[in-house]
C-alpha positions as CSV (number, residue, x, y, z in Angstrom):
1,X,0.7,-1.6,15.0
2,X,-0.9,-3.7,12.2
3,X,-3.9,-6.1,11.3
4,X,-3.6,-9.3,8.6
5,X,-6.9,-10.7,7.8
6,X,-7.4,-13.3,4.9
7,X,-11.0,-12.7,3.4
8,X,-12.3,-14.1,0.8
9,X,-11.2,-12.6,-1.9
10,X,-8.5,-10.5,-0.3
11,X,-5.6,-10.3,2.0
12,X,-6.6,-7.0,4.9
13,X,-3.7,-5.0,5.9
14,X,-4.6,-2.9,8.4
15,X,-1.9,0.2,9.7
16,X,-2.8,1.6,12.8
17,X,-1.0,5.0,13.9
18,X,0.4,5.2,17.2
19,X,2.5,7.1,19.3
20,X,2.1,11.0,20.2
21,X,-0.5,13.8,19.2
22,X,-1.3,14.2,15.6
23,X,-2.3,10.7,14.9
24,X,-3.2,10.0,11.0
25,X,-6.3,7.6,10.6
26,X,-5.8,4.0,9.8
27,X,-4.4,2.7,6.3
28,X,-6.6,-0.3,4.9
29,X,-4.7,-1.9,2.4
30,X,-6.5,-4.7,0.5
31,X,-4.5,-7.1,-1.7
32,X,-6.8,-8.8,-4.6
33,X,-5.3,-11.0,-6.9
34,X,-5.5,-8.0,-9.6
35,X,-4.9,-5.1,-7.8
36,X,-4.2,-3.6,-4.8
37,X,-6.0,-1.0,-2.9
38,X,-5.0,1.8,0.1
39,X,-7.9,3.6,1.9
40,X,-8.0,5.9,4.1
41,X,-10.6,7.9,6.1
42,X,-10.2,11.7,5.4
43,X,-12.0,13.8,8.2
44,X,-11.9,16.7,7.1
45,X,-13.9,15.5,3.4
46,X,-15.9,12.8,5.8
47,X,-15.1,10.4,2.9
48,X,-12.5,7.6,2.4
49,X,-10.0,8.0,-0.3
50,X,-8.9,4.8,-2.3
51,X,-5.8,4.3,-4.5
52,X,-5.9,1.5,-7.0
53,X,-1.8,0.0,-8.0
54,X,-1.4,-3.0,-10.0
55,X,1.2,-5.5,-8.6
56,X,3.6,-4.0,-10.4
57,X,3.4,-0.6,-8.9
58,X,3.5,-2.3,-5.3
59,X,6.8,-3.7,-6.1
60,X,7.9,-0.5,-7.7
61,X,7.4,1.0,-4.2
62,X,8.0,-1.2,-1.8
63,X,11.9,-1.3,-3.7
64,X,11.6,2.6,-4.1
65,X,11.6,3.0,0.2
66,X,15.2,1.9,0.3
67,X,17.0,3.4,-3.0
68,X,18.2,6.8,-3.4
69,X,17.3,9.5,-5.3
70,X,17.0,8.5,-9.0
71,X,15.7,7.2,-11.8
72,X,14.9,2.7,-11.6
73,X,13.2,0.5,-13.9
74,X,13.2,-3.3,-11.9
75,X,14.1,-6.2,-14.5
76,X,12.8,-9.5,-13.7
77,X,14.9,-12.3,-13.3
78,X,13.3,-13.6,-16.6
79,X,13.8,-10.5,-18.4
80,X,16.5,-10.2,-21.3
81,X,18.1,-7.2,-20.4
């Protein structure tokens, strides 16, 4: 299950685990118009962890999730080469 809230200054994604034992805590991803942000809670540290990608990292990714093993560079449609 998931959350979209439009703040401010940000777009909230929120990814809530569900299902069977072993649950992970929820993933607050926050889009800014730099950056992007993914916290989550760690129990075990009683602290949330943040990671900090650019937009361009978050494209990266989200095209890394269906490629195979390898080595990619994205070129924009733009792009000369």
């Amino acid at each position: 299950m998931f959350t979209i809230e439009h703040e401010f200054d940000s777009t909230v994604i929120t990814l809530v685990d569900e299902g069977a034992a072993h649950l992970q805590e929820d993933v607050i991803v926050n889009a800014f118009s730099e950056c992007v942000t993914v916290e989550q809670f760690d129990p075990t540290t009683d602290k949330t962890l943040r990671l900090t990608l650019s937009h361009a990292q978050v494209r990266d990714l989200a095209a890394a999730l269906d490629l195979p093993e390898g080595i990619y560079r994205l070129v924009g449609e733009d792009s000369e080469t």
